[in-house]
Each structure stands twice: as structure tokens, then as C-alpha cells.
C-alpha positions, 0 to 999 in steps of 0.5 A, spaced: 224 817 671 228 815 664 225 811 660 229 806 655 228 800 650 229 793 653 235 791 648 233 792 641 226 791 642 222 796 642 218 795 649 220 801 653 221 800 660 223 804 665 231 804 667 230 803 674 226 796 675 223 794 681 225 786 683 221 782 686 225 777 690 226 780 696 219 782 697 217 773 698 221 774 705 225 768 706 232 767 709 237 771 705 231 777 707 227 776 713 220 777 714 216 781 710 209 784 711 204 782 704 202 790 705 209 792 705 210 789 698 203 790 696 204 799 697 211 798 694 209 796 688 204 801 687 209 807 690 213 804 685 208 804 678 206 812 682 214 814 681 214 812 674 217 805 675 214 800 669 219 794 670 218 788 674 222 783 675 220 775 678 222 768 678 217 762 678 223 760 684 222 768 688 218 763 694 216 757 689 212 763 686 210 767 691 212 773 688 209 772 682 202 772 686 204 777 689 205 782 684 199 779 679 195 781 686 199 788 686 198 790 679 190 787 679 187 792 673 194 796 673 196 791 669 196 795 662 201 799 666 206 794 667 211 791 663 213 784 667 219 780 666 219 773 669 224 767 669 224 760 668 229 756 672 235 752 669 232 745 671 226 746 665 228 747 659 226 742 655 221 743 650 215 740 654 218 743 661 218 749 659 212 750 656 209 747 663 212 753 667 210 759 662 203 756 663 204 756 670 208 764 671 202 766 666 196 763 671 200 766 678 201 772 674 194 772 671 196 775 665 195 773 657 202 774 656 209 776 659 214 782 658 220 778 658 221 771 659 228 769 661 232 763 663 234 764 670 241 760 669 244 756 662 243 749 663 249 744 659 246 738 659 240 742 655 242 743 648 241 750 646 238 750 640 231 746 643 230 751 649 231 758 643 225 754 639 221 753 644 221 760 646 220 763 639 214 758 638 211 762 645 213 768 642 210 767 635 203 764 638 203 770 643 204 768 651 211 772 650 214 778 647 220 778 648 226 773 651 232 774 654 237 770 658 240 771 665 247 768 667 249 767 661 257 769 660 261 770 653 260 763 650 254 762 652 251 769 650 254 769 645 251 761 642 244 764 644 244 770 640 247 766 634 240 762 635 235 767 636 232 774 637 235 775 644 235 781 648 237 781 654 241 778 660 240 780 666 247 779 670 250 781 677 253 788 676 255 794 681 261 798 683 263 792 687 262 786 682 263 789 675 267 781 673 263 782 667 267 788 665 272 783 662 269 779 657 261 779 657 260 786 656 263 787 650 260 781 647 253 786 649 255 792 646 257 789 640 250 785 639 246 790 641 243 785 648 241 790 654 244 788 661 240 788 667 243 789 672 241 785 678 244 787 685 246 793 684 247 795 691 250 788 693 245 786 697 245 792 702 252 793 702 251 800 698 247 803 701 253 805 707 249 801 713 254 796 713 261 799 717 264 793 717 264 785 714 262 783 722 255 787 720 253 784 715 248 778 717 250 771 715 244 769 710 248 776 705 255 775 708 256 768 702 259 771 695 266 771 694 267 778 697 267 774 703 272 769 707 271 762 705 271 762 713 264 765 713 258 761 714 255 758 708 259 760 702 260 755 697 267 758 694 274 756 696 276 763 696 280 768 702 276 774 699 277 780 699 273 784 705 279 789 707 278 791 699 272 792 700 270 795 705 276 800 704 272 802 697 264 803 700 268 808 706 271 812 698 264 810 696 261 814 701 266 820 702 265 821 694 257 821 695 257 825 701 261 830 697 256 830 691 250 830 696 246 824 694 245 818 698 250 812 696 245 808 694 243 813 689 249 814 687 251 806 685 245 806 682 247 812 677 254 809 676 250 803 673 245 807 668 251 810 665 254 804 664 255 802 656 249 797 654 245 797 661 237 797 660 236 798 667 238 796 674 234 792 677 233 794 686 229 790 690 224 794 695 220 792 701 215 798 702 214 804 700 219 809 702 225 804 699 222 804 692 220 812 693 229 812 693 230 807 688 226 811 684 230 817 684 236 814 681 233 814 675 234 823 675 240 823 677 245 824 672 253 824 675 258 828 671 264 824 668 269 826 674 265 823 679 263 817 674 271 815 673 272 817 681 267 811 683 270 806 677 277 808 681 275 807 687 273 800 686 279 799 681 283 794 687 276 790 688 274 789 681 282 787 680 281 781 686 276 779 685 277 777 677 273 775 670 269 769 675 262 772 674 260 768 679 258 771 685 258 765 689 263 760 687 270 759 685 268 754 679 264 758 675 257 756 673 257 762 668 262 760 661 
């Protein structure tokens, strides 16, 4: 397992994170077994992963309880990120929900508190003191932010020590390669990469856009026709799928499994902490944990980057992964 530094902290985590939305079970992942997730959390500190990242929204704090009841006396082995949702960033809301993460999370303190989405009708300035206050009197370590694109990362750092914003980047989504990347890079915010394997379609399991179920088949790499999707867009699912079939042909040749190898595309992308993969039991965190050893030459790097070059090209600068108008500035 690699270990790094969550941005310019000086908190060390390991660079595969497991993400703990899936494991609640809800309609976008199916039913899920409490020993499953339980047994995924503890495979997952057993490999070497350290990270964990919730939400009080995964499952209206479910999965918060759920990795507290995991983690029991490992606790000290664990560094935890949780977010607060968008709709909670005045001073005394956002007080209320660290108090609740902490008490769901039965913890003194948390890793990383984040904020789950920019809220604009909330000045900045207001919801960065409040997290610096908790910072100082010790209920959080460090914060980040999560969404926030170039504007808005860039307001954020000028107001306080953030560290991180977790953002939606994989060999199928890199829309933050535009603008918001660079703006990482030169400020030195660690980027944590959520759906990294673009909800399954990484993994090489899905052949067609047909396969695809319907609660996962709603960003904007679907048509506009598909049940569910809040854009307006065509999509771009013939690009897509023409990549995963070049992904998986460039994966077969290097001898590891496409998830694998997506994740590593990711790890040795510039300002990345960490990629942040779901596992639903044992065996996918056992697999996630194994991208972290593989190291891909820069033949094979530039090879998966171009073959999702026309995917990257259709779908744009928008960092919205699910609408037209963007809710990310």
C-alpha cells in the first residue's frame, strides 16, 4: 500500500480510500448485507487501507453508524473524512451536524470534515470561520471541500487552510482537467477522486449501455432518453463504450484487471491524494486495495489518457456529472 499526505496536512493516509456510500444499500446500489460492509471494513484496515470517507447523507447517517460500529477499538487505526451537506452551512447548522457525525461516528474528533456541495446563497466567509473554530477547539483536524470547481476553490483557499476537494475524476470523467486541476496543483489541494471506476463501468462488467441498470445509467454520458437523468444532453454512450472495449484491451495486455488499472491511471495523476472506491464486502476491497502496488510505465499511462481523449473531448469542462447546468463554478 502507498501511503501519502492528504494535501498539505500532515495527516498520512493511505492512497486508496474506501468509500462508505455504497455499503448503506439504497436504490442507486441494491440491498446490502450489515456483515458484508462490516467484513469490508475490517478486510480493508487488514490490507492497509486507512482512509475512509462518508457523509451525514450516506443513508441519513447510516453509514456514518455503520463504520463507528466497524471500526469499534480500531478507531486509532483509522483516519475518517465525513461531509456536511450543502444545505447546513450557517454557523449554528453546521455546528449541529459535526455534533451529530461525532456522535454516529462515536468519536472526539474527525480526520477531514468536508463540505459536501458549495451552497451560494451561503457566504463563504461564515461557513470557513465556523470550520476553523472547530478546527481550533479540536472536533476536526483538517477540512476540505468537495464540488467546488475553479471559482469557488479558489475563494475557499484565499479564506482558510483548506486541504482537499474531493472531486468526480476517472479515465471517463476528467472535466477537471480543464480548469480545476490546475488551480490544485498550484495550491497545493489534494484531490479526492470519487467514482473512480464510474460506477462500475470500469470494472469491464458492463458491455453495452443496455447493461447498465437504471439507478447508474443517469450522468451525462447517458442520453437524455434514459430514465432518470436530470440533463438535457445526447450523451456520449457510443464513445464511451468504444473506450472501456480500448481500456480493457490495454489492461488485458498489461495483465491486470481494468479496475486495477483505472485506479492507478488516477494515483499517478498530478495533485491526486487518493482515489476513493467503494467495497461492498471483502473480496472488492482485497482488489481495490491492490491498485495502490501497481505502478504502470508512461507508455501505458499516455495509451489509457488516449483512449479516452474523444470521451473527455464530448463531454467538456462541465464537472457536473449529472446536469447540463452545472451546480459546480
Amino acid at each position: 500500500m502507498q501511503y501519502r499526505l492528504l494535501g498539505k496536512s500532515d495527516i498520512e493516509i493511505s492512497a486508496v480510500c474506501m468509500g462508505c456510500w455504497a455499503i448503506v444499500g439504497d436504490s442507486t446500489w441494491g440491498p446490502q448485507d450489515q456483515g458484508d460492509a462490516i467484513n469490508a471494513i475490517h478486510t480493508s484496515l487488514d490490507v492497509g487501507v486507512t482512509f475512509f470517507d462518508t457523509a451525514n447523507m450516506y443513508g441519513e447517517g447510516y453509514s456514518e453508524e455503520l463504520l463507528a460500529k466497524a471500526l469499534d477499538k480500531r478507531r486509532q487505526d483509522a483516519v475518517i473524512a465525513t461531509k456536511v451537506h450543502s444545505g447546513s452551512l450557517q454557523t449554528d447548522a453546521l455546528r449541529q451536524e459535526c455534533e451529530r457525525s461525532l456522535r454516529r461516528l462515536r468519536t472526539d474528533y474527525i480526520d477531514l470534515y468536508q463540505i459536501h456541495w458549495p451552497n451560494w446563497s451561503v457566504p463563504l466567509e461564515e461557513s470557513i470561520g465556523t470550520l476553523e473554530a472547530l478546527k481550533s477547539e479540536g472536533k476536526i483536524r483538517e477540512y476540505g471541500v468537495s464540488n467546488f470547481g475553479k471559482q469557488d476553490i479558489t475563494e475557499a483557499v484565499e479564506k482558510g487552510a483548506v486541504v482537499t476537494d474531493q472531486l468526480c475524476y476517472s479515465l471517463l470523467w476528467r472535466a477537471i482537467e480543464y480548469e480545476i486541476q490546475p488551480v490544485c496543483v498550484a495550491k497545493g489541494i489534494g484531490i479526492l477522486c470519487y467514482s473512480p471506476i464510474a460506477q462500475g463501468l470500469l470494472t469491464g462488467k458492463f458491455r453495452s449501455p443496455e447493461d447498465v441498470p437504471e439507478g447508474r445509467a443517469r450522468t451525462r454520458h447517458y442520453s437524455k432518453k434514459r430514465n432518470g437523468v436530470r440533463h438535457g444532453e445526447d450523451g456520449c454512450e457510443g464513445e464511451t463504450f468504444a473506450a472501456i472495449d480500448r481500456i480493457r484491451h490495454i489492461s488485458e495486455t498489461a495483465g491486470r484487471p481494468m479496475a486495477e488499472v483505472s485506479l492507478s491511471w488516477l494515483l499517478a495523476q498530478s495533485a491526486v491524494s487518493c482515489v476513493i472506491a467503494g467495497a461492498r464486502n471483502a473480496k472488492q476491497a482485497r482488489a481495490n486495495a491492490k491498485a495502490a502496488d501497481l505502478h504502470l510505465p508512461a507508455e501505458i499511462l499516455e495509451q489509457l489518457a488516449e483512449a479516452t481523449n474523444c470521451v473527455k473531448a464530448k463531454l467538456g469542462a462541465n464537472p457536473d456529472m449529472w446536469q447540463s447546468e452545472s451546480r459546480i463554478r
